[in-house]
C-alpha positions, 0 to 999 in steps of 0.5 A: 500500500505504501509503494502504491502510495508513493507511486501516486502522480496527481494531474499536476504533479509536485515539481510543477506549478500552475497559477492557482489562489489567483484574484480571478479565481477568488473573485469568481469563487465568492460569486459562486459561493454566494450564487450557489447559497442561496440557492441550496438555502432556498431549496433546503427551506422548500424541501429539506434537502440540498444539493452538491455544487461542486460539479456545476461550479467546475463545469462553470469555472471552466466556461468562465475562466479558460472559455471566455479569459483563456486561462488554462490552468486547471488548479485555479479551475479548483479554487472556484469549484472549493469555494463555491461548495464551501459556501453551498455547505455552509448554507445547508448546515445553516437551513436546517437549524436557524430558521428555527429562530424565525418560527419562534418570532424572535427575528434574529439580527444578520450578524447573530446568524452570521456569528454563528454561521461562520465560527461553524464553518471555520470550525468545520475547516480547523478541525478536519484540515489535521485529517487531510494527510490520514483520509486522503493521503494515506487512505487514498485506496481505501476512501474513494470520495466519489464526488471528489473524484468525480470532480477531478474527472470534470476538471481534468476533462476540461476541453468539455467545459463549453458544451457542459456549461451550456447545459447548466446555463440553458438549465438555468435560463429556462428554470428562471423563466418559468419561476418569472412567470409564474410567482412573478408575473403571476400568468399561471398557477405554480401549485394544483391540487385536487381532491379525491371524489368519494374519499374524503378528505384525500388530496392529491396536489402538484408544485409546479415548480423546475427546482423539484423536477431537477432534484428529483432527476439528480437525487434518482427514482429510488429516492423520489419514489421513496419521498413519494410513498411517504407523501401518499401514505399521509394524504390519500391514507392517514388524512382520510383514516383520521377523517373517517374515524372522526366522521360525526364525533364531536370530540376534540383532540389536542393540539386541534382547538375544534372538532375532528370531524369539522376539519379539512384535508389542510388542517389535519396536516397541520395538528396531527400530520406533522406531528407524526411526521416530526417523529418520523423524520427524528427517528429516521434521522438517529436510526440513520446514525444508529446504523453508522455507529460500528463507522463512527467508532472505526472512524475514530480508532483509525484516525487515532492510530493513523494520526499516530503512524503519521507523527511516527513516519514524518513526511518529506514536505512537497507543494502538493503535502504542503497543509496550513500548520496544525498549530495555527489549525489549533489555534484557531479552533482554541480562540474560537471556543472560547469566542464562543463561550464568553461572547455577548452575542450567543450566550451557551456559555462554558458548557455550550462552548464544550458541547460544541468543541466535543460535538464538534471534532467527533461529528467532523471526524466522523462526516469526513471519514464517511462521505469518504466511503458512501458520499455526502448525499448519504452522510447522516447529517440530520442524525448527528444534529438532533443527537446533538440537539437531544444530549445539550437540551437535555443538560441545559435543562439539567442546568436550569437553563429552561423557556426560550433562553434555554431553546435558543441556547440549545439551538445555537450549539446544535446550528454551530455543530450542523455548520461544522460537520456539512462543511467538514464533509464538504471540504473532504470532497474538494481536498480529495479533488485537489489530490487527485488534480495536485493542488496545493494544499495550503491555498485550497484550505485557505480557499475554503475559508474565503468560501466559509466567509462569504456565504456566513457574511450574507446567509443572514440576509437571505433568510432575512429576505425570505422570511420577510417575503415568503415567511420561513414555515409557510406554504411556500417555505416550509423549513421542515427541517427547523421545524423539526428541530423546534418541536424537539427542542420545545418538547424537551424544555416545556413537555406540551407537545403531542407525544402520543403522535411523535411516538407513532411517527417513531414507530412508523419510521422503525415499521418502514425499516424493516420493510427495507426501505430508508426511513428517513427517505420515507419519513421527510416524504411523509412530513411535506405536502403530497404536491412537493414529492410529485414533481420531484418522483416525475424528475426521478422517472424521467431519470429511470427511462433515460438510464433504462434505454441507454443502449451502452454504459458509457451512453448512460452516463452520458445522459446522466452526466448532461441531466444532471447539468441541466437540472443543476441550472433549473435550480439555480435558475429557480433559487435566484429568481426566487431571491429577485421576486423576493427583493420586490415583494417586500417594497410591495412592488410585487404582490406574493397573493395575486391571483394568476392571470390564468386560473386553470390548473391545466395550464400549470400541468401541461407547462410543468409537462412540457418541462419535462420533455425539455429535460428528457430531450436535453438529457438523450439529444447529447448522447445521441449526438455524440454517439453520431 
C-alpha cells in the first residue's frame, strides 16, 4: 500500500506549478459561493434537502475562466469549484437549524446568524484540515470520495467545459423563466391540487415548480419514489383514516382547538400530520446514525492510530503535502471556543462552548471519514444534529437553563455543530479533488475559508429576505427541517407537545425499516405536502427511462452526466429568481397573493409537462449526438 502510495502522480504533479489562489479565481469563487447559497438555502427551506455544487461550479469555472479569459490552468479551475461548495455547505448546515429562530418570532439580527454561521464553518475547516494527510493521503485506496473524484474527472476533462456549461446555463435560463412567470408575473398557477371524489378528505396536489423536477432527476427514482410513498401514505391514507374515524364525533383532540370531524384535508396536516411526521423524520434521522455507529467508532480508532503512524513516519514536505500548520489549525479552533463561550452575542456559555468543541471534532471526524466511503448525499447529517440537539437540551435543562433562553441556547450549539460537520464533509470532497488534480494544499484550505466567509457574511440576509417575503414555515417555505428541530427542542424544555403522535411517527419510521426501505427517505416524504414529492418522483422517472434505454454504459452516463447539468441550472435558475421576486415583494412592488392571470390548473400541468420533455430531450439529444 505504501509503494502504491508513493507511486501516486496527481494531474499536476509536485515539481510543477500552475497559477492557482489567483484574484480571478477568488473573485469568481465568492460569486459562486454566494450564487450557489442561496440557492441550496432556498431549496433546503422548500424541501429539506440540498444539493452538491461542486460539479456545476467546475463545469462553470471552466466556461468562465479558460472559455471566455483563456486561462488554462486547471488548479485555479479548483479554487472556484472549493469555494463555491464551501459556501453551498455552509448554507445547508445553516437551513436546517436557524430558521428555527424565525418560527419562534424572535427575528434574529444578520450578524447573530452570521456569528454563528461562520465560527461553524471555520470550525468545520480547523478541525478536519489535521485529517487531510490520514483520509486522503494515506487512505487514498481505501476512501474513494466519489464526488471528489468525480470532480477531478470534470476538471481534468476540461476541453468539455463549453458544451457542459451550456447545459447548466440553458438549465438555468429556462428554470428562471418559468419561476418569472409564474410567482412573478403571476400568468399561471405554480401549485394544483385536487381532491379525491368519494374519499374524503384525500388530496392529491402538484408544485409546479423546475427546482423539484431537477432534484428529483439528480437525487434518482429510488429516492423520489421513496419521498413519494411517504407523501401518499399521509394524504390519500392517514388524512382520510383520521377523517373517517372522526366522521360525526364531536370530540376534540389536542393540539386541534375544534372538532375532528369539522376539519379539512389542510388542517389535519397541520395538528396531527406533522406531528407524526416530526417523529418520523427524528427517528429516521438517529436510526440513520444508529446504523453508522460500528463507522463512527472505526472512524475514530483509525484516525487515532493513523494520526499516530503519521507523527511516527514524518513526511518529506512537497507543494502538493504542503497543509496550513496544525498549530495555527489549533489555534484557531482554541480562540474560537472560547469566542464562543464568553461572547455577548450567543450566550451557551462554558458548557455550550464544550458541547460544541466535543460535538464538534467527533461529528467532523466522523462526516469526513464517511462521505469518504458512501458520499455526502448519504452522510447522516440530520442524525448527528438532533443527537446533538437531544444530549445539550437535555443538560441545559439539567442546568436550569429552561423557556426560550434555554431553546435558543440549545439551538445555537446544535446550528454551530450542523455548520461544522456539512462543511467538514464538504471540504473532504474538494481536498480529495485537489489530490487527485495536485493542488496545493495550503491555498485550497485557505480557499475554503474565503468560501466559509462569504456565504456566513450574507446567509443572514437571505433568510432575512425570505422570511420577510415568503415567511420561513409557510406554504411556500416550509423549513421542515427547523421545524423539526423546534418541536424537539420545545418538547424537551416545556413537555406540551403531542407525544402520543411523535411516538407513532417513531414507530412508523422503525415499521418502514424493516420493510427495507430508508426511513428517513420515507419519513421527510411523509412530513411535506403530497404536491412537493410529485414533481420531484416525475424528475426521478424521467431519470429511470433515460438510464433504462441507454443502449451502452458509457451512453448512460452520458445522459446522466448532461441531466444532471441541466437540472443543476433549473435550480439555480429557480433559487435566484426566487431571491429577485423576493427583493420586490417586500417594497410591495410585487404582490406574493395575486391571483394568476390564468386560473386553470391545466395550464400549470401541461407547462410543468412540457418541462419535462425539455429535460428528457436535453438529457438523450447529447448522447445521441455524440454517439453520431
Amino acid at each position: 500500500m505504501s509503494k502504491d502510495k508513493q507511486k501516486f502522480v496527481p494531474y499536476v504533479p509536485a515539481t510543477k506549478s500552475l497559477p492557482e489562489l489567483t484574484g480571478f479565481a477568488i473573485v469568481l469563487g465568492i460569486i459562486l459561493a454566494i450564487v450557489f447559497g442561496a440557492a441550496n438555502a432556498y431549496l433546503g427551506l422548500k424541501i429539506g434537502l440540498t444539493v452538491s455544487a461542486s460539479i456545476p461550479a467546475a463545469v462553470i469555472s471552466l466556461a468562465i475562466l479558460r472559455g471566455i479569459f483563456r486561462r488554462k490552468s486547471i488548479l485555479e479551475n479548483n479554487i472556484v469549484q472549493t469555494m463555491t461548495t464551501a459556501g453551498e455547505a455552509v448554507a445547508a448546515g445553516a437551513i436546517f437549524t436557524l430558521p428555527a429562530l424565525y418560527l419562534w418570532h424572535l427575528n434574529p439580527s444578520n450578524w447573530l446568524i452570521a456569528f454563528i454561521v461562520l465560527t461553524g464553518g471555520f470550525l468545520g475547516v480547523f478541525m478536519m484540515v489535521p485529517l487531510r494527510r490520514l483520509l486522503i493521503v494515506n487512505e487514498h485506496e481505501v476512501l474513494p470520495y466519489p464526488e471528489g473524484t468525480a470532480c477531478a474527472e470534470v476538471l481534468k476533462s476540461g476541453e468539455t467545459g463549453g458544451s457542459h456549461a451550456r447545459k447548466i446555463f440553458s438549465g438555468f435560463l429556462v428554470g428562471g423563466i418559468f419561476k418569472a412567470l409564474g410567482d412573478g408575473f403571476h400568468l399561471f398557477k405554480t401549485s394544483i391540487s385536487a381532491m379525491i371524489p368519494g374519499y374524503k378528505n384525500a388530496a392529491i396536489g402538484m408544485d409546479a415548480m423546475p427546482s423539484l423536477l431537477g432534484v428529483g432527476y439528480i437525487i434518482g427514482p429510488r429516492i423520489s419514489g421513496q419521498m413519494i410513498a411517504g407523501g401518499l401514505l399521509a394524504s390519500i391514507v392517514f388524512v382520510p383514516l383520521i377523517s373517517f374515524f372522526a366522521s360525526g364525533n364531536p370530540s376534540v383532540f389536542y393540539p386541534a382547538g375544534q372538532p375532528v370531524g369539522t376539519l379539512d384535508a389542510g388542517a389535519i396536516a397541520d395538528y396531527y400530520i406533522r406531528y407524526i411526521g416530526a417523529g418520523a423524520v427524528a427517528m429516521g434521522g438517529l436510526i440513520t446514525l444508529i446504523r453508522t455507529l460500528p463507522m463512527l467508532f472505526s472512524s475514530i480508532r483509525d484516525t487515532i492510530a493513523g494520526l499516530a503512524r503519521q507523527k511516527e513516519k514524518g513526511f518529506k514536505i512537497t507543494r502538493t503535502d504542503f497543509d496550513i500548520p496544525i498549530p495555527y489549525l489549533l489555534i484557531g479552533a482554541v480562540l474560537l471556543i472560547l469566542l464562543i463561550a464568553f461572547t455577548p452575542v450567543v450566550h451557551v456559555g462554558i458548557i455550550g462552548a464544550i458541547a460544541i468543541a466535543v460535538f464538534g471534532f467527533l461529528f467532523v471526524a466522523v462526516a469526513s471519514r464517511i462521505v469518504g466511503i458512501v458520499g455526502s448525499s448519504s452522510m447522516p447529517v440530520s442524525g448527528m444534529t438532533i443527537a446533538t440537539l437531544l444530549i445539550t437540551t437535555l443538560i441545559f435543562k439539567a442546568l436550569g437553563m429552561h423557556g426560550m433562553p434555554g431553546m435558543v441556547a440549545s439551538l445555537t450549539v446544535a446550528a454551530i455543530v450542523c455548520v461544522s460537520l456539512a462543511v467538514a464533509g464538504d471540504i473532504s470532497q474538494d481536498l480529495k479533488t485537489g489530490y487527485l488534480v495536485g493542488a496545493t494544499p495550503w491555498k485550497q484550505q485557505v480557499a475554503m475559508m474565503i468560501g466559509v466567509a462569504a456565504s456566513g457574511l450574507l446567509i443572514g440576509w437571505v433568510l432575512y429576505l425570505f422570511n420577510q417575503a415568503y415567511g420561513i414555515g409557510g406554504d411556500v417555505l416550509s423549513a421542515p427541517k427547523a421545524v423539526l428541530m423546534k418541536i424537539i427542542v420545545e418538547g424537551l424544555m416545556q413537555g406540551h407537545l403531542p407525544w402520543q403522535l411523535i411516538i407513532m411517527g417513531a414507530a412508523l419510521a422503525i415499521s418502514i425499516e424493516f420493510l427495507g426501505l430508508n426511513s428517513l427517505t420515507v419519513a421527510v416524504g411523509f412530513y411535506l405536502p403530497v404536491s412537493t414529492s410529485v414533481p420531484i418522483m416525475i424528475g426521478g422517472l424521467i431519470r429511470w427511462v433515460t438510464d433504462r434505454f441507454a443502449k451502452t454504459e458509457e451512453e448512460r452516463k452520458e445522459r446522466e452526466e448532461t441531466g444532471t447539468l441541466f437540472a443543476s441550472g433549473l435550480i439555480a435558475g429557480e433559487a435566484l429568481i426566487s431571491v429577485v421576486i423576493a427583493l420586490l415583494i417586500v417594497p410591495g412592488l410585487i404582490n406574493p397573493d395575486a391571483p394568476a392571470k390564468f386560473a386553470s390548473n391545466w395550464l400549470p400541468l401541461i407547462l410543468f409537462l412540457g418541462l419535462t420533455a425539455v429535460l428528457w430531450a436535453v438529457t438523450v439529444r447529447k448522447s445521441k449526438s455524440n454517439k453520431a
